[in-house]
N, C-alpha and C positions, 0 to 999 in steps of 0.2 A: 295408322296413327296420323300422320301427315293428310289424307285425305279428311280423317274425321276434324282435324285443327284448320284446315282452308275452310270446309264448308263450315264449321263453326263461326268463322272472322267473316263468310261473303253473309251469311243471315244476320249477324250481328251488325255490319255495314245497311244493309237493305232494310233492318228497320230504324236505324239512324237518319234515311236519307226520308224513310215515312216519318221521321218526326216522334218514334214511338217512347214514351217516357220511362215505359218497361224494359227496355234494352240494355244487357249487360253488355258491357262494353269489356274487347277482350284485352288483356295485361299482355307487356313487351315478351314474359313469359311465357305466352302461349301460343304465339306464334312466331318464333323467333328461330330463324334456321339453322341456327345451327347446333351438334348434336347435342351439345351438355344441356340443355335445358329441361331435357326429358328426367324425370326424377329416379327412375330406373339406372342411368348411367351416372349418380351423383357420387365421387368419389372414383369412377374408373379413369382408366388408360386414355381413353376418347375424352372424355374431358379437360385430362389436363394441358391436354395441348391446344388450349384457348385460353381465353384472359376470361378474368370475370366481366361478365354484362354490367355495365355502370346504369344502365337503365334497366336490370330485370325489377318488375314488379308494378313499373308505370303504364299508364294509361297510353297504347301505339296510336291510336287517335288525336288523342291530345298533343302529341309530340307531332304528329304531322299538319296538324292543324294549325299549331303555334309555329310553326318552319323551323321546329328544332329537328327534325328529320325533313330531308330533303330527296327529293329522284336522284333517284344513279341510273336504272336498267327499267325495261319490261320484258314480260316474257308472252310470248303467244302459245297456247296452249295447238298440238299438234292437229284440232278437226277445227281450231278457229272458234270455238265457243267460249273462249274466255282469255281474256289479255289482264294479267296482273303487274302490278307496279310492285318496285322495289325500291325502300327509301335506308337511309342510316342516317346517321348521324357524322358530318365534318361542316368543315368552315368556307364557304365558298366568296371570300372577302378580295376582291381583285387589285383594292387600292394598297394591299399590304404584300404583293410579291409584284418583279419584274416580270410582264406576262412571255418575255423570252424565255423566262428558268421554269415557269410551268402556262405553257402555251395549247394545252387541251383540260376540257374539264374532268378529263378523266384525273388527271395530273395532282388534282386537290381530294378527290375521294379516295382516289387508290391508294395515298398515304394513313389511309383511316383505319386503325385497327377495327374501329365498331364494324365499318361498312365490309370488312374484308371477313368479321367474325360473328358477326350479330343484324346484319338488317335484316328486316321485317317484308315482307309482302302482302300487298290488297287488291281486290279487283280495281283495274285502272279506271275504269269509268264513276263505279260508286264513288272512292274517293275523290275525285275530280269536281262531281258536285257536290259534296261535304263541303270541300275546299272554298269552292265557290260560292255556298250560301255562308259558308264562315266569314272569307274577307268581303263581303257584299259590294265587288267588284271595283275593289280598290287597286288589283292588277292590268297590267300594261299589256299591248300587245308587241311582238316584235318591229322593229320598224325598216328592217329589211334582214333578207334573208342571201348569207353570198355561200353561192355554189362557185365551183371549181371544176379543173383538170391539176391533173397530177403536177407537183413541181412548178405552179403558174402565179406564186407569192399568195396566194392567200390565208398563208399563216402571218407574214409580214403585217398586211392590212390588218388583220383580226387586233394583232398585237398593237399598232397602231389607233385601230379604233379605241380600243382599251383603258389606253393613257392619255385619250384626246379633251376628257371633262371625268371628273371623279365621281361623276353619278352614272356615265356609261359604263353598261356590262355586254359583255358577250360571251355568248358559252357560244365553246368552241365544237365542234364532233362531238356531241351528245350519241351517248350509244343510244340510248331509248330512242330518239327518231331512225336511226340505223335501222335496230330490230324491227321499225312499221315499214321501212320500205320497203326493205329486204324482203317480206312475206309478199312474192309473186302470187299463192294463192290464194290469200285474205282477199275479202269483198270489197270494191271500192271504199264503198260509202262506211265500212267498218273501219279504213286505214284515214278515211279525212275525220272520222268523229276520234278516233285513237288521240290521232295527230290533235288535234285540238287542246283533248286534253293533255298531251303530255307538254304541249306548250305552256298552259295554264300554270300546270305544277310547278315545270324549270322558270317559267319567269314570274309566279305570284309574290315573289319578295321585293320587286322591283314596281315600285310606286310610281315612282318621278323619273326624268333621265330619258335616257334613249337603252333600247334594249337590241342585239344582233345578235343575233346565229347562224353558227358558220356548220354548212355540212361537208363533211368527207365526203374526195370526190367520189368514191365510189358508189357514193348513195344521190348520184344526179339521178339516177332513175327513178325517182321517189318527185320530181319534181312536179307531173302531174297532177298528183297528190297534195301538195303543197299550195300548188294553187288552186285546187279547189277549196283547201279548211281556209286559206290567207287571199283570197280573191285581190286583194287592194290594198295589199303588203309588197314594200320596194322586194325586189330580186338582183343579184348580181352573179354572172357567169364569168369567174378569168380565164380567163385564154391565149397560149403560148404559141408561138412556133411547133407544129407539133413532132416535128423532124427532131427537135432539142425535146422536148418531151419523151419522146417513145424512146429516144436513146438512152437518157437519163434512165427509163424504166429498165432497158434492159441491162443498164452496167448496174445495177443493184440486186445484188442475187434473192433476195427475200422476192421483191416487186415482179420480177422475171418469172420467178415459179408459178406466184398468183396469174401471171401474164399468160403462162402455160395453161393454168387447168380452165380456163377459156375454149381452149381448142375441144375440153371432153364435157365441160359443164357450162353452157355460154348464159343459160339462164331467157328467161322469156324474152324480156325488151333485147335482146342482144339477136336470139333466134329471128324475131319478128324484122330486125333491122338485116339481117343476113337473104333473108327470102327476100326485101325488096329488092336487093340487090342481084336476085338471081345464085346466092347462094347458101350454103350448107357451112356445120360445123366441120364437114370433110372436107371443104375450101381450102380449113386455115390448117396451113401445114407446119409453119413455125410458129415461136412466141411473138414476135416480130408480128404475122399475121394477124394474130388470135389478139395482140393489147390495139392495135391499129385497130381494127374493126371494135375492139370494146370501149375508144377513146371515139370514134365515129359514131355509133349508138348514142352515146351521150351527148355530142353535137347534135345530133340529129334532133333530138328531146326538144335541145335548147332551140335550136333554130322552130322547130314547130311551135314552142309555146310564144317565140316571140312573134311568130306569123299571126297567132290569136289576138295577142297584147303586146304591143311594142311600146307602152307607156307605163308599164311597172319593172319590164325588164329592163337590162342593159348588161350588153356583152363590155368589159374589162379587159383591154389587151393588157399583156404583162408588163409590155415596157411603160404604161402609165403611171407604172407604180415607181420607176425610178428618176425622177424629177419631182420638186416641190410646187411648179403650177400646173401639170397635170392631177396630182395626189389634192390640190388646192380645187379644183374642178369636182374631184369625185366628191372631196366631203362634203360640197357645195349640192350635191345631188345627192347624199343623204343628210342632208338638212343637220350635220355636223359642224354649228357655229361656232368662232371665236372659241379652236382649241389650244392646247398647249402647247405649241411647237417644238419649244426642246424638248419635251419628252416625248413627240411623236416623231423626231430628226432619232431622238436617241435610241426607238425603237429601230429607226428605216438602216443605222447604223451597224444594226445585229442581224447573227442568224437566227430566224424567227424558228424552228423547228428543231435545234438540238438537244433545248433543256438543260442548254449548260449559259447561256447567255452571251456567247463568246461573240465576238467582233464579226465582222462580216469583211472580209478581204476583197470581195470580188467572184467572180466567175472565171476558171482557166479553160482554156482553150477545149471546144468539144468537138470529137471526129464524128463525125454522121458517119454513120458504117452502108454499105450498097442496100443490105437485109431492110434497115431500116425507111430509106428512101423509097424501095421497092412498096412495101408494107403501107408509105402512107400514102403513095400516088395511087396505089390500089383502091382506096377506099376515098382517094380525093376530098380530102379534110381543108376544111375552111370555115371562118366567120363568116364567110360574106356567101356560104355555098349557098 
């Protein structure tokens, strides 16, 4: 059933995108994921533990066309032949919460009962040029894009840039660019026309203004990619001390485990970065090893794409973020004029990452442990390597 309702919605999109006048257009009801929609289960068990659909019966077209559905996710299909979008229904309105109390865009759909009980799915590409012969290119492109290392403020920034002019947005770790980098075996040029679109889609609402996107770090690997869909799109890399880094990773036990399954799953760019070094995944013997070399990989990226282009990147030490004429520099280099000061003191004031808005007291005292020192002289981490 599910197979016969996708291929119904990808032919009923492909003759949309021909123009065809004959095309029924499918109802929210007919592709809507989740299970009560089936008319077979109307009244059971399985249904009642959903809400009712406030949009069963409308046009999913029309709702994504108009930005009443919005991207949350895609999915790539296991042989790579086909990448579908996943849109619902929430409000992604930045000037009405403090971006300390929801500082990722997950933060805004995940409170959506639709998108947690009812979004929709369509081939990413068909809808993307719907989309785009709908607003007849009234959408923005990013105006830079900042990558990170772990713990290196740029959720700080993010939140910052935020509150700097009430027409700037920025989505923060969008999982949909996550899901195109993450696919080491997707085809290039499938992951920069992906990435295109899913830019398209998350920033078509934004007319005017300035628009940023910030990736999670763990998706620096994706950077190559980035620069190929955005050739002449600002980039930003921060960058810590990576001694206060990799410690930070390991006194957090969630980050430490992730740190660990490194040493048995390192992933391609990580393998690839391991061999020039003359070594193996059987190298890394601790977590220590195995996040050091996958915090090196990522340097590595950065340093090479800025060997290419060192006139749209720019590496971001961390301590630049803590002073108002360095922060007055960066916004100055992303063409971020005449902002609001107190609201962007009153972000630099807060912890940018807990979701609770709380003050920001400071840093206490951090012991660099030997493991960890060992770890990054190993792999001889630097800006300037």
């Amino acid at each position: 059933m599910q197979f016969l309702l996708s291929l119904s919605v990808s032919l009923s999109l492909a003759a949309y995108a021909n123009g065809s006048k004959y095309m029924r257009k499918p109802l929210i009801d007919e592709i809507d994921t989740a299970p009560l929609t089936h008319p077979l289960m109307e009244g059971s068990l399985i249904e009642k533990q959903f809400s009712e659909n406030p949009h069963k019966g409308k046009d999913v077209f029309d709702m994504v066309l108009s930005g009443e559905f919005a991207l949350t996710e895609v999915k790539i299909s296991s042989n790579q032949d086909e990448i579908r979008a996943y849109f619902c229904d929430f409000e992604f309105d930045q000037t009405k919460k403090d971006p300390s109390l929801a500082p990722h865009y997950i933060d805004f759909y995940g409170e959506s009962v639709h998108c947690q009980e009812h979004s929709v799915s369509l081939p990413l590409h068909d809808i993307a040029e719907a989309c785009r012969e709908h607003d007849k290119g009234t959408s923005i492109e990013p105006d830079a894009f900042i990558l990170n290392q772990p713990r290196s403020g740029s959720t700080i920034l993010s939140n910052m840039l935020t509150v700097s002019h009430p027409d700037t947005r920025v989505i923060s770790d969008p999982t949909a660019i996550g899901q195109i980098f993450k696919c080491e075996k997707c085809d290039h040029d499938l992951k920069v026309q992906a990435l295109k679109d899913v830019m398209y889609l998350l920033g078509r609402s934004q007319t005017s203004g300035q628009l940023f996107v910030k990736i999670a770090a763990r998706h620096t690997i994706g950077l190559p990619v980035l620069r190929d869909a955005f050739p002449d799109t600002k980039w930003l890399y921060l960058y810590r001390d990576t001694d206060t880094v990799l410690q930070k990773l390991m006194d957090t036990r969630h980050e430490r485990r992730v740190c660990g399954s490194y040493r048995y799953i390192p992933g391609a760019a990580m393998t690839e970065f391991l061999t020039s070094q003359e070594k193996s995944k059987e190298s890394l013997k601790t977590e220590e090893q195995a996040c050091a070399a996958y915090l090196a990989t990522h340097m590595t990226i950065v340093l090479d794409e800025l060997e290419a282009d060192d006139i749209s990147g720019r590496i971001v030490v961390y301590e630049e973020l803590l002073d108002r004429t360095s922060i007055e520099d960066l916004f100055d280099y992303l063409e971020v004029y005449s902002p609001n000061w107190d609201q962007v003191e009153g972000q630099w004031n807060k912890r940018a990452n807990s979701g609770r808005g709380e003050e920001w007291a400071g840093e206490s005292h951090l012991h660099i442990s030997d493991k960890v020192r060992s770890a990054t002289a190993e792999f001889e981490m630097s800006a300037e390597a």
